[in-house]
Wavefront OBJ file of the C-alpha trace (Angstrom):
o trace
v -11.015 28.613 2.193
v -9.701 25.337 3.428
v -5.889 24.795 4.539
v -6.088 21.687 1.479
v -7.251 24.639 -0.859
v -4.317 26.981 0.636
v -1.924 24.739 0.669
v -2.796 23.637 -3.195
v -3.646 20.149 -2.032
v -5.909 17.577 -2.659
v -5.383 15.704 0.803
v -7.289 16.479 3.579
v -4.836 18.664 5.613
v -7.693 19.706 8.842
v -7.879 15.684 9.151
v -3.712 14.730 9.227
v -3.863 17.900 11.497
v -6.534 16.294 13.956
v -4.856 12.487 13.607
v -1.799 13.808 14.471
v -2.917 15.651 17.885
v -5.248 12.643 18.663
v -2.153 10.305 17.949
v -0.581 11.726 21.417
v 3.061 11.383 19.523
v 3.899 15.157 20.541
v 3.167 17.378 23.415
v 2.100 20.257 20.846
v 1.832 19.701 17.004
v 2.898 22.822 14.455
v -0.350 23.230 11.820
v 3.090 23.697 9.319
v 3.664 19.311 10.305
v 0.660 18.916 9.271
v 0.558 20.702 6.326
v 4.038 19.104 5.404
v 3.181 15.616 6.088
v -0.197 15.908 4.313
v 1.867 17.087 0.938
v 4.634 13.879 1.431
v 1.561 11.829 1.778
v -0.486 13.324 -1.567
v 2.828 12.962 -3.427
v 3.911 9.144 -2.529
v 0.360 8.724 -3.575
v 0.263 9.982 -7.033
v 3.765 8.688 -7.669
v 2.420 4.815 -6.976
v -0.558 5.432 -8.760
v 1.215 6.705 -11.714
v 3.508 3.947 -12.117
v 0.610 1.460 -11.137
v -1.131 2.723 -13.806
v 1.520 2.586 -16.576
v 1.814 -1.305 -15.304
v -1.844 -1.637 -15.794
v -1.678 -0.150 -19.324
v 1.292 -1.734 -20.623
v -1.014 -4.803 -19.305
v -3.685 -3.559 -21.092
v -6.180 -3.882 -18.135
v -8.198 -0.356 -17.853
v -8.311 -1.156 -13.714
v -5.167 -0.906 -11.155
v -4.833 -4.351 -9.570
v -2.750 -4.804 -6.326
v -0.732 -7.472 -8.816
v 0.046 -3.912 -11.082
v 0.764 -1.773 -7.651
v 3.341 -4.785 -6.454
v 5.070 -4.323 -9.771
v 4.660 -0.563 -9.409
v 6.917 -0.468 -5.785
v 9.415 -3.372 -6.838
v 10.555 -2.184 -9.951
v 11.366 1.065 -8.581
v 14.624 1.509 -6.486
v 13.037 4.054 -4.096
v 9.952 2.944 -3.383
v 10.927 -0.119 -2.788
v 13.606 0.704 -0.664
v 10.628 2.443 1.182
v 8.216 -0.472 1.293
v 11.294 -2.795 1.662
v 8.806 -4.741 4.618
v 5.908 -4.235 3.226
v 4.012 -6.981 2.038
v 0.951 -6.070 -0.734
v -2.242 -8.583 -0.559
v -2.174 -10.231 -3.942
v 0.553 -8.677 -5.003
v 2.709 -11.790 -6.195
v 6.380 -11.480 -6.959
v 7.886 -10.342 -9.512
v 9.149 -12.739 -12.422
v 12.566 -14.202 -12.378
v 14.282 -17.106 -14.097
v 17.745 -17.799 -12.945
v 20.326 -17.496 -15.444
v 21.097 -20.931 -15.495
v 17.900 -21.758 -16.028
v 17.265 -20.170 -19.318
v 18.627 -22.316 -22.659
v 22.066 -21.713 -23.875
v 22.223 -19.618 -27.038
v 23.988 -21.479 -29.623
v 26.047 -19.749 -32.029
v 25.194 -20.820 -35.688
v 27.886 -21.516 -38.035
v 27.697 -19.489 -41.954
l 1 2 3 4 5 6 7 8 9 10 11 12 13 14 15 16 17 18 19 20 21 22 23 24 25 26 27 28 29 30 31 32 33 34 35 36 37 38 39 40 41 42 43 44 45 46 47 48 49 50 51 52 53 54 55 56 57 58 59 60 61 62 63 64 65 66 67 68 69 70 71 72 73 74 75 76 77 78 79 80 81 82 83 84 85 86 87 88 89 90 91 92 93 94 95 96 97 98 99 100 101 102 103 104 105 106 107 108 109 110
């Protein structure tokens, strides 16, 4: 059995284990860092894919864009807190008027 199957991953966990002894960021490297990184790593995936996909849905586009990851990261205080420098290639920005650009709402007299 595999240390992914072990571990109840779907990540690689033998190749974060070899990247991180090849990286030369640590004199000796615990199989347990590896094993924990690899799971932080499968997790930040599938929560940006998630929420890219429910922007690509409520879109109604059956494919995840960078445009729908963008809105994905932005809109969520975490991640993009997280991927505060991180610039996505054609991502765009995310819409916003300033409020005193939008028309003045009249009140209507009955």
């Amino acid at each position: 059995k595999t240390k992914s199957a072990k571990a109840g991953l779907q990540f690689p966990v033998g190749r974060v284990y070899r990247l991180l002894k090849r990286g030369n960021h640590a004199d000796r490297i615990s199989p347990g860092a590896a094993i924990y990184l690899t799971a932080v790593l499968e997790y930040l995936s599938a929560e940006i894919l998630e929420l890219a996909g429910n922007a690509a849905r409520e879109n109604k586009k059956a494919r995840i864009l960078p445009r729908h990851i963008q809105l994905a990261v932005r809109n969520d205080d975490e991640l993009n807190k997280l991927f505060f420098c991180v610039t996505i290639a054609q991502g765009g920005v995310l819409p916003y008027v300033l409020p005193k650009f939008l028309p003045k709402k009249t009140i209507s007299l009955k």
